[in-house]
Structures are given as C-alpha cells and as structure tokens.
N, C-alpha and C positions, 0 to 999 in steps of 0.2 A: 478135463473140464475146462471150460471158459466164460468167462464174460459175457453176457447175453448170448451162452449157448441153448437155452431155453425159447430164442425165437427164433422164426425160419431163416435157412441160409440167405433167402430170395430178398428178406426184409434187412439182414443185418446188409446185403452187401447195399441198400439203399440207403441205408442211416450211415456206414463208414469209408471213409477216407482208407482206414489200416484199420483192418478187424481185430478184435482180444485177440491173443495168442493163448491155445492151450496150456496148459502144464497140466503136473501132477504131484501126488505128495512128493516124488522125486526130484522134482525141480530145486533147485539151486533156491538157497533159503533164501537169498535177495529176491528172486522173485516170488515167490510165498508170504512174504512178508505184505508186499504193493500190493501182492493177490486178494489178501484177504475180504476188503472190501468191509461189507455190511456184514459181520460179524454175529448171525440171532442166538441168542441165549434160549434154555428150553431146560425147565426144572426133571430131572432125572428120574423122575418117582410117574411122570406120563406111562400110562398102562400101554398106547399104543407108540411106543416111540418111532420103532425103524417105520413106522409107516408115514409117523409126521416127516421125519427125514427126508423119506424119495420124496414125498408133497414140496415140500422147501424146494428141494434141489429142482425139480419141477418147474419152480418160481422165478429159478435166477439162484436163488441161495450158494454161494462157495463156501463157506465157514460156517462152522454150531459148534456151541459149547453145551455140553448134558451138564447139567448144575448139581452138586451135590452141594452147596455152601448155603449163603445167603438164600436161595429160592427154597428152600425146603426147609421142617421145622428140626430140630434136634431130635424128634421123637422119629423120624422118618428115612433115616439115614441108613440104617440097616436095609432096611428094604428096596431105597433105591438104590444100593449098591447092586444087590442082588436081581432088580430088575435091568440095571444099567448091562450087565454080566447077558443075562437072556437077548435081550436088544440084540447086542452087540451080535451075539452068535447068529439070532435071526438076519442081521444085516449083512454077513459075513456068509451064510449058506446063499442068501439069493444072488449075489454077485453085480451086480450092477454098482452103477459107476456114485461115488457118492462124496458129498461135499468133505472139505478137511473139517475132521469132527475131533474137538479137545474135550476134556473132562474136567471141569472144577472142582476141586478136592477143597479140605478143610485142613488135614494136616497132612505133614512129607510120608507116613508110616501107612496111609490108604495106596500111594502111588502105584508101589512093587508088589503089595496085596491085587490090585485092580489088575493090573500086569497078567500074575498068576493068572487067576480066578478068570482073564478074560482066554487063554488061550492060546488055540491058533486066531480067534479073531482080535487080536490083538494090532493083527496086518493092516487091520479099521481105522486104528487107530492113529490121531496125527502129534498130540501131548497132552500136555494138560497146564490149565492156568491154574496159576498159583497165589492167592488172596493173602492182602493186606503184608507185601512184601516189602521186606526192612532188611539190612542187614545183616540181622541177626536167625532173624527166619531163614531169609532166602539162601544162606549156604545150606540147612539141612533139607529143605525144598530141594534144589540143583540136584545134592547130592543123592536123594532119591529117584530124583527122574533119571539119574547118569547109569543107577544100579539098575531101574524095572530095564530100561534102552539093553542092558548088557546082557539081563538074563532071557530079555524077551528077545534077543539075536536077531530080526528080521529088517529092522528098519529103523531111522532116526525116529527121536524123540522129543518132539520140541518141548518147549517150555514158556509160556505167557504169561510173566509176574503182574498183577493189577497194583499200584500205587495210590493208596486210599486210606493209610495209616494219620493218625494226627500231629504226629513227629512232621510230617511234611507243610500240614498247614500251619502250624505254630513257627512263627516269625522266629524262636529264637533258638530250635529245634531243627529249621529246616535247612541250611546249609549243610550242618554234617548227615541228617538224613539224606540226602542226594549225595553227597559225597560216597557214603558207606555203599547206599544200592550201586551208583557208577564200582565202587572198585567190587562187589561181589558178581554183576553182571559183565562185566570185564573180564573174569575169570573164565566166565564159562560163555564166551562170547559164540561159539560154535554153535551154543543150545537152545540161547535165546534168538527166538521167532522175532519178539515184537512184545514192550511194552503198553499195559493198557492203564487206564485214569478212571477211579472209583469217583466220579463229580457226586454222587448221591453220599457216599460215606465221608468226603470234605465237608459237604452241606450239611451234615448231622451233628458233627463237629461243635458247627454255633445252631442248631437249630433253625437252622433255613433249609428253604425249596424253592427253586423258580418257581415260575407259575410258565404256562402257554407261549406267553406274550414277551417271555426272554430268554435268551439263552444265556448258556454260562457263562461266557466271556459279559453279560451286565452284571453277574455277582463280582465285585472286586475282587473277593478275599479268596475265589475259588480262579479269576484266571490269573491272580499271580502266580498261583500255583503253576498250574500250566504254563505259565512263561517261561519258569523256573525251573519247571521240568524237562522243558525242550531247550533252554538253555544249557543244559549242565549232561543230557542225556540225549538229544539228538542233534549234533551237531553235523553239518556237512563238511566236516576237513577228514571223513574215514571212521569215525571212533564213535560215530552216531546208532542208535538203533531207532527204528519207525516208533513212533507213536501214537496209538489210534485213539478216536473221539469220544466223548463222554455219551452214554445212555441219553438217549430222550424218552423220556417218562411218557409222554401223552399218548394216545389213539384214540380217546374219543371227544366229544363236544364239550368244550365245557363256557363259562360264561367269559367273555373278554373283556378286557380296558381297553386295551388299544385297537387302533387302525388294523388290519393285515397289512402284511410284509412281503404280499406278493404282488409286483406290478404288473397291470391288463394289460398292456399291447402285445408282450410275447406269446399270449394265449390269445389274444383275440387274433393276431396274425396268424397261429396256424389253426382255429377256428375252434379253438380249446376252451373256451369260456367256463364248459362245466367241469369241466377237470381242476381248473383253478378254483371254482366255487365246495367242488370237491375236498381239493385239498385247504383251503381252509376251514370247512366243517370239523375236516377231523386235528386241526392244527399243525398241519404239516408245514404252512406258513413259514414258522418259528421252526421247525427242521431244518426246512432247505436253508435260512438262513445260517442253523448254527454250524451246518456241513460246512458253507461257505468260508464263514470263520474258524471252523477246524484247520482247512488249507490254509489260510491265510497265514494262519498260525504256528505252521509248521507239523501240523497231527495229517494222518492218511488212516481211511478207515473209519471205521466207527462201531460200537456197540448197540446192539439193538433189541429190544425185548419185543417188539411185536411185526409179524413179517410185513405190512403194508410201510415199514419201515426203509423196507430193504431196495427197491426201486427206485427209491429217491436219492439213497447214499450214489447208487450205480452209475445212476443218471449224471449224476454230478460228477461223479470221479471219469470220467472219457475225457479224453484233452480234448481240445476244440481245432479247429483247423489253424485258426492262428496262431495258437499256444505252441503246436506244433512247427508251422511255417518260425517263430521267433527260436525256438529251441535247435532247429535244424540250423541257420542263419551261423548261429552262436556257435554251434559245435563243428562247425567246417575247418577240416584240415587245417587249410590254409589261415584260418582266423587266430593258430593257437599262438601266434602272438600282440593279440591284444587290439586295441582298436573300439570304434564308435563307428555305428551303422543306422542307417534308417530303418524300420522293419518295413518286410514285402508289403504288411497293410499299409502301412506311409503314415499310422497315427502313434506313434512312438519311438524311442529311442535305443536298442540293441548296444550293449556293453559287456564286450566280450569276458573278458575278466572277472568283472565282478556280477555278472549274471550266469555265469558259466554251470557252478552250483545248481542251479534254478534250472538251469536247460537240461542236465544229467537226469535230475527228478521229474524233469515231466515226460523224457523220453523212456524211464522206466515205466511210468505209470500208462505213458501211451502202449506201450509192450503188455500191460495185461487188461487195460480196458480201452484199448484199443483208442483211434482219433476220429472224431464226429468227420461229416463231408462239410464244403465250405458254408451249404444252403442249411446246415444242422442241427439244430439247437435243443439247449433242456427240454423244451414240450415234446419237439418229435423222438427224445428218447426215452424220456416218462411214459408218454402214450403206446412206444409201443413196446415196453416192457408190463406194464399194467395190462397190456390188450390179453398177453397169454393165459 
C-alpha cells in the first residue's frame, strides 16, 4: 500500500516531487508508525464490515481500527466479537490488498481469545489498541498481545495504547502517570506502534467539549496534557515513540461564533472557491487547523471517526518542496559539523545542529507521504484526493 495509491499514477507523478513509498505490514515499525496517517475508527458490530474496509481503502484509507470499546454498548460486545471473527475471515478468503487493520478491545483476556477464534485470518491482522492505558493496566494489555503474537506464529503484533485516563489530567497525579506508562512502554519497546490521545475522555474529565470553532490546543487543561505528553514520551534524542492526533468530533453543519479559519487566496489561486466553501459547511475549517497544530506540536497522524476526515489529514501530512529542499540542506554529509546557512528559498535561516532533529522527521515523513512539486500545495492535494 501507499499514500495516494488511490489516485492515478498519471496525476500523483503531477502533484510530486518524491512519490509515497509503499510498504507493508512488514515494513520496519519506524516506518508504520509515520505511515499510519488518518487513522478511521469503525464500531465492530457493522453487519457489512469487510466491505466498508475495501471502500476506505478505495479512498486513500491506510489504517482502521474495528471498535469493540467505547463505540458499541456493553450489551453488544458478544456479537461484535463474533461478527468481527466472520469479517475477518471474509476479508481473508477475498485477498486483496488491505489497509493496517487493529482491534480495540476492552480488556487484555479478549486479545488471545480474538487471536484463536480469528484463525488463519489472523494474517489480517496488524494489533490492537489498548484503552485507557496506565501503568498498571498496560503490563497485563502488552503481556497479552506478546502471548496471542506467539500463539498466533505468523506475524508481528503491534500494540496502540490510547492515553485518556484522569491520572494524566489531574495536576497532581500526572507526573508519575507519564512516568509509570514511559517505564512500562519501554519495556516493550518492540511492540509499541505508536501512542494515541483520548482528547474526548480528558474533556469528560471537567465536563467540557470544544465546539467547531476550536481546537484542542484552545482548551488549556487538555493541551497541557499533550505538551506533557510529548514531552516525557516523544522525544527526539532516540527513546521517543510517535504520537498521533486527537479525534475531530464534527462532520456536519452546525451553527458558528466565529469567522472561518480558512484563508481565500490559496483557493481562489487554484480556482477552488467551492471547495473552500465546502469545507467550511462541514467544519473542516477547524480541522485543517488542528492538523496544523498536531505538527507543530510534535503529534504525526490523527484519529478520525468519519472518512471525509481522512483526506485532509493526508493532504496535510506530504512535505512540501521546501520543507524538503531545508531538510536536505541540513542533512548533508558535509554539514555534520555544525554551522548556519541560508535556506535554498532565501526566506530563512538553516541551523544545522539544532534543527537537525526536525530534518530526520520530515525526511521520514517525506518517505511515506511522499514531497509536493515546487508549484504544489494543500488545494491541489485535497482536490485531487477528494476527486476519486
């Protein structure tokens, strides 16, 4: 699979500079990790699952997680297990090629049960995220995914702990929580893919929800968290894991306060008007923005519950030509000791040392969603990701 493998060869070699590079669930878990992308979630109890599956995949989609947790009611659980089981095998006789699909379980004792019960199409299978992960939890969680991995013999097993507990957001509570998940995700540093950020179960916490019109980094109390998370869990000296982006709740109209958060000249320059008018009907607006500040912030990736989702994260995650041209610059031989440069655009300043970090990360990320051409930008890879 790749990165806008969904649209024609004819159109991606027009939009890039350096095309996605395939992989597959076998690729080197660094790159699986950057791969992940737009991440759609999909309640487990759907009658026609594998069919929504190839539809996704269809779309652009790399990554689904089948929900047994939060998306489905406690009364329901039996049966999507049992439907999740049929899926799987249907997905597993047709053969075709199919995004990295995880399972969201409830507790560690479903893992090696689902394992069994699933087979040989087990081979489907990429791991499973692991909800409301602590310390204390997440050893007997690891320790189940390490056993289904061993009895299931074919293939790695990853593991996506979600960080959404109230130990994390309580002030006086959340240092040793971060601490405790650092030393049990350390442990099993092999297993874990990539941590994920429950922003909806922080926000329940005090009884708040954004609205439309913000994203998470305006609630205070939710992007200390994230600060704090990526301080103490992704760090770039080696001992970091990815961190992907919090849920956007919206997909359809709802009433605003503010302004949009999308500026016209990038759309009226490539003749996009209604696509901008598009996307803020359905408040995609406030998306693209909190993508923005995912990166900024240190998060890659994102969680997504509805798939018009998913084109926006994409779009946004391709390096740009420059990003590239500055990361190239930085990472020369000859630069590995130190120094100040002008960058190739002439509108900034290149510091080899201390931006060095920053250059590694975008050349991985230019490695699976590939780098825009010079003339390239968000509209023309929205547009033609939306087009298929």
């Amino acid at each position: 699979m790749r990165h806008f493998g969904h649209i024609s060869p004819t159109v991606r070699k027009d939009l890039f500079h350096q095309e996605p590079a395939e992989f597959t669930a076998a690729s080197p878990s660094r790159v699986l990790a950057a791969a992940l992308g737009a991440t759609l979630y999909s309640p487990a109890t759907r009658p026609h699952l594998a069919a929504d599956v190839h539809k996704q995949a269809g779309r652009g989609v790399v990554s689904m997680v089948l929900c047994l947790e939060d998306s489905i009611s406690d009364a329901e659980v039996a049966d999507a297990e049992d439907n999740l089981v049929r899926q799987f095998t249907a997905l597993d006789a047709d053969g075709r090629e199919l995004p990295l699909l995880f399972i969201r379980v409830r507790t560690p004792e479903q893992i090696p049960d689902l394992v069994r019960r699933l087979g040989g199409s087990v081979r489907r299978l990429a791991g499973f995220v692991l909800p409301k992960f602590t310390e204390d939890r997440g050893t007997a969680f690891l320790d189940a995914v390490a056993q289904a991995e061993a009895e299931g013999g074919q293939h790695p097993l990853y593991a996506m702990p979600v960080l959404e507990t109230p130990d994390l957001l309580h002030l006086e509570t959340r240092v040793e929580a971060l601490a405790g998940i650092s030393r049990t995700v350390n442990r099993y540093r092999d297993r874990v893919l990539a941590l994920r950020l429950g922003v909806t179960d922080f926000c329940s916490v005090y009884g708040l929800r954004r609205t439309p019109d913000m994203t998470a980094y305006d609630v205070q109390i939710v992007a200390g968290v994230i600060a704090d998370v990526v301080n103490v869990l992704s760090r770039a000296d080696g001992t970091g894991f990815t961190v992907t982006g919090p849920v956007w709740e919206y997909f359809r109209s709802q009433q605003r306060l503010f302004k949009p958060q999308l500026r016209r000249s990038p759309f009226l320059e490539e003749g996009a008007e209604e696509l901008r008018t598009t996307l803020i009907e359905h408040d995609l607006d406030g998306l693209l923005r909190e993508i923005e500040l995912d990166r900024a912030n240190g998060l890659l990736g994102k969680t997504c519950i509805h798939p018009a989702h998913v084109t926006p994260v994409h779009a946004l995650s391709v390096v740009s030509h420059e990003e590239f041209s500055d990361a190239q610059d930085i990472l020369r031989p000859e630069r590995g000791g130190g120094g100040v440069m002008r960058s190739a655009y002439t509108n900034k300043m290149n510091e080899v040392k201390p931006h060095r970090a920053w250059a590694e990360r975008t050349m991985l990320r230019a490695e699976v969603f590939g780098v825009a051409k010079q003339e390239v930008g968000f509209v023309d890879l929205l547009t033609a990701g939306l087009q298929v």
